[in-house]
N, C-alpha and C positions, 0 to 999 in steps of 0.2 A: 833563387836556388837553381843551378844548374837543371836541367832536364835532360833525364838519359835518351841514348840512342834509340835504344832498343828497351821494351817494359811488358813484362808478362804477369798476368794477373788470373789468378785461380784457374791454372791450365789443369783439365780434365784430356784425359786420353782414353779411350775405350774402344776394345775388341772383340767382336762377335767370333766364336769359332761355332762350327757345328760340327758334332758328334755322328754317331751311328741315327737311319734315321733322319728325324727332323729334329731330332734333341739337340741343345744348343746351349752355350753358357757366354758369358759376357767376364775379359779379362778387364783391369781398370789398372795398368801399370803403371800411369801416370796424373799423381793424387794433390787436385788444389794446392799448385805450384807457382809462387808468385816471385819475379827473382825482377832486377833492373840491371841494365848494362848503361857503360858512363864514357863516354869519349875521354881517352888519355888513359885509360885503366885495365888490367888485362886482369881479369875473373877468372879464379880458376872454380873449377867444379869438379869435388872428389867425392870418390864414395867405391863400392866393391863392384866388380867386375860383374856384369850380367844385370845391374841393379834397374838399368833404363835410363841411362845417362842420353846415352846415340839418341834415345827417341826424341829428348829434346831437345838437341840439332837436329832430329829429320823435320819437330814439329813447329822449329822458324825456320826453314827453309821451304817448309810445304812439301815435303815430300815423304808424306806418310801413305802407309799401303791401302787400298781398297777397302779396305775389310775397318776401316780404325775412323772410331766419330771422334772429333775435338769441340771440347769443350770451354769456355773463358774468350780472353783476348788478350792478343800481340801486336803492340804498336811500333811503329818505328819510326825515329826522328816527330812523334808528337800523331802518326796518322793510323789509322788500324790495316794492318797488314794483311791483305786479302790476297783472292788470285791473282787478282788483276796487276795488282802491282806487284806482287812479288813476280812474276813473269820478266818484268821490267830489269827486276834488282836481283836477281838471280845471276852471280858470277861479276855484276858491276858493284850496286853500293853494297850488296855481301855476297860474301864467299866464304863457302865450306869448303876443310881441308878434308875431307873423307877418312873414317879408319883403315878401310882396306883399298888397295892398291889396283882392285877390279874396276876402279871407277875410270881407270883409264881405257881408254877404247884401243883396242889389239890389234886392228887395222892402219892406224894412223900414227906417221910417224909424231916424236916425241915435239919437237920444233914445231909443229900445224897446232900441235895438241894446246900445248902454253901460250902459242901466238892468238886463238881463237879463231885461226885461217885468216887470219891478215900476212900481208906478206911484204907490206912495205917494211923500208931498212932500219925504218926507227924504232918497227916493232921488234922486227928480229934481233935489231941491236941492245933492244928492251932485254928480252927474253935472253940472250947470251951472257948478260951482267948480270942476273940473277940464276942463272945455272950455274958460274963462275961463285955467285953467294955461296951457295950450298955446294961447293967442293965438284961441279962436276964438267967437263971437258965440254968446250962447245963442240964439239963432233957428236956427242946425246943428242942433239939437235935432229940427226938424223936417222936416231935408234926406232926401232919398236918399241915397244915394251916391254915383249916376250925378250929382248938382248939386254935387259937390266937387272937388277938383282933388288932386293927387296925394299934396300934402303935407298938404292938409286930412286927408283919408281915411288919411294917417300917424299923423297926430294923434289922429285920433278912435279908432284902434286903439290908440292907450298909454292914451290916456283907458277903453275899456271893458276892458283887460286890468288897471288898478290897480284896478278901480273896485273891487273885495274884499278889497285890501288885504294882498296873498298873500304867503308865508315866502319861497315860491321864485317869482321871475321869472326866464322866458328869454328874452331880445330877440334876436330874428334880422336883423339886418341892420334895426335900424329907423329909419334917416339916410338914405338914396337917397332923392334928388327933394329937401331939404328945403336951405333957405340954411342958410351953417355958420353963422351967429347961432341958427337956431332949434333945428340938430344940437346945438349946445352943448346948451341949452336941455335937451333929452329927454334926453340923458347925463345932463346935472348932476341934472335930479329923477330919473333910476334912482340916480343915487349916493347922493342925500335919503332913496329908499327904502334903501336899504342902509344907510347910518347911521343911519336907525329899527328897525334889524333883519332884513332881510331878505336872504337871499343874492339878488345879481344876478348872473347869465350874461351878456355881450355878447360875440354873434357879430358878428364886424366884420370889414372887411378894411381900416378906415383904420386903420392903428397909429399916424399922431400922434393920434386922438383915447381912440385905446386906453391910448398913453405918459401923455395928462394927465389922463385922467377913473380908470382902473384904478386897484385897491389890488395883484392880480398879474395877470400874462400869461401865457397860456398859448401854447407856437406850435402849431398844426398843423400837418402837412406829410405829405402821403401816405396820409391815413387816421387819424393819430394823433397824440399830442402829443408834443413833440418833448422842448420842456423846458419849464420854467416858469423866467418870467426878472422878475424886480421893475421895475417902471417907471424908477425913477432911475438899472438899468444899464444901460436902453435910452438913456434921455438920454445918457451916458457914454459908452456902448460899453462894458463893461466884465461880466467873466463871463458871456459868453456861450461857450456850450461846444459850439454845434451851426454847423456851416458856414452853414446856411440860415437858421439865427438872427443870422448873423452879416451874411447878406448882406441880409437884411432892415433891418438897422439902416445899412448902406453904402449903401441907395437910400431912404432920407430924403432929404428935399427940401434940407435943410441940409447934407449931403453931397453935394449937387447928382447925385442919384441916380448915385452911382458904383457899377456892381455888379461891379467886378472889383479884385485890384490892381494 
C-alpha cells in the first residue's frame, strides 16, 4: 500500500487567551483531526469561511502563534515532523502558498523575492518561465510589491512557492481577488504539480472549483473533518453520510442554493 506524503493524526490545537485580570479561558479550534496526503493527488479541503481551515496549513508548516499548544502527530514522507526538520523543509520539500498577499516582504523587489536571492541565470531564468505561467511580464521581476495589484501579488506567491519544486504544497485560499479564467488557471497547474508527483492540499471554500479540479474532498466543519467525499458524489449527490455535507452539496448554484427541504 502506497504511504502518503504527508499523515496527520488526532491533531489538537489550543489557545490560551486571558481575560480582565488573571482570568483566562482556553479556545480548542482544532478537534482530533486526522486527514493523509498521497503523492499524485491534489486534496482539496472545504468547509465555511472562519471555520479553521488556515490553522491547518499554519499547523504543518509550524507556524502557529505563541499562545497555541499542539496536540497529535505530523509525519512526513514516513518521519515525524518536528522543528528541526521542518526548518530544513520550509520553502524546499513544502511550500505554502499563503492567503494573504502580506507574506510578501515590501522592501524587496519581486525577482530577489521568487528567486530566494540566488541570482545565477538559470534561477532568474527559472523564475521568468513561471511568471510568464501565470500571465505576468518579466519586467514584475523588478516590481515591488506595493506596484502590483492584488491578483499580481497572487501570482507572484504560486510563482516563488513552486519555484523548488516541493513534494508537499499547501495552498491556502490562493483564488480571492483573481478572475475565474485565471483561478482555473492556478488550480489546474497545482494539479500539473500533483500529477508530477507531488501531494497538493487546497484550502478552499469554493467547492465548485474543489468538485472539478480535486482527486478527494475532504469537509471540515467545527474544527475537523467530517468525512472525505470523492468529487463525482458531490456532482451526484450521492454518499454523502454527514448532514452538513449534505447541505453543502443542496446550496450549489445548480440547486439554486436550496439549503433546506
Amino acid at each position: 500500500m502506497e504511504k502518503p506524503i504527508l499523515k496527520i493524526q488526532n491533531l489538537n490545537l489550543y489557545f490560551t487567551q486571558y481575560a480582565r485580570g488573571l482570568r483566562r479561558r482556553e479556545l480548542h479550534p482544532l478537534r482530533d483531526l486526522s486527514c493523509k496526503l498521497f503523492s499524485g493527488e491534489l486534496t482539496a479541503v472545504v468547509g465555511a469561511s472562519g471555520s479553521g481551515k488556515s490553522l491547518l496549513a499554519h499547523a504543518i508548516l509550524g507556524i502557529l502563534p505563541y499562545n497555541c499548544r499542539m496536540e497529535g502527530k505530523i509525519s512526513y514522507q514516513g518521519e515525524v515532523l518536528d522543528e528541526t526538520r521542518l526548518a530544513g523543509l520550509r520553502g524546499n520539500g513544502i511550500s505554502l502558498i499563503p492567503q494573504g498577499v502580506s507574506y510578501l516582504d515590501p522592501l524587496m523587489r519581486v525577482g530577489d523575492q521568487i528567486c530566494g536571492g540566488r541570482k545565477d541565470e538559470a534561477t532568474r531564468a527559472k523564475c521568468r518561465q513561471l511568471l510568464k505561467r501565470y500571465g505576468l511580464d518579466e519586467s514584475v521581476e523588478k516590481c515591488y510589491p506595493f506596484e502590483l495589484s492584488g491578483g499580481m501579488a497572487r501570482r507572484v506567491l504560486m510563482a516563488a512557492a513552486l519555484m523548488q519544486e516541493p513534494r508537499l504544497i499547501v495552498a491556502d485560499e490562493p483564488t480571492p481577488g483573481l478572475e475565474a479564467m485565471t483561478a482555473r488557471h492556478v488550480i489546474r497547474h497545482l494539479k500539473e504539480m500533483a500529477q508530477d508527483g507531488a501531494a497538493v492540499l487546497l484550502i478552499t471554500h469554493d467547492l465548485e472549483l474543489a468538485i472539478e479540479m480535486a482527486d478527494r474532498i475532504l469537509v471540515f466543519y467545527d474544527g475537523t473533518i467530517l468525512e472525505e467525499v470523492k468529487p463525482e458524489n458531490f456532482r451526484e449527490g450521492r454518499n454523502l453520510k454527514e448532514p452538513y455535507t449534505q447541505a453543502l452539496y443542496r446550496a450549489l448554484p445548480e440547486h439554486e442554493f436550496f439549503g433546506g427541504e
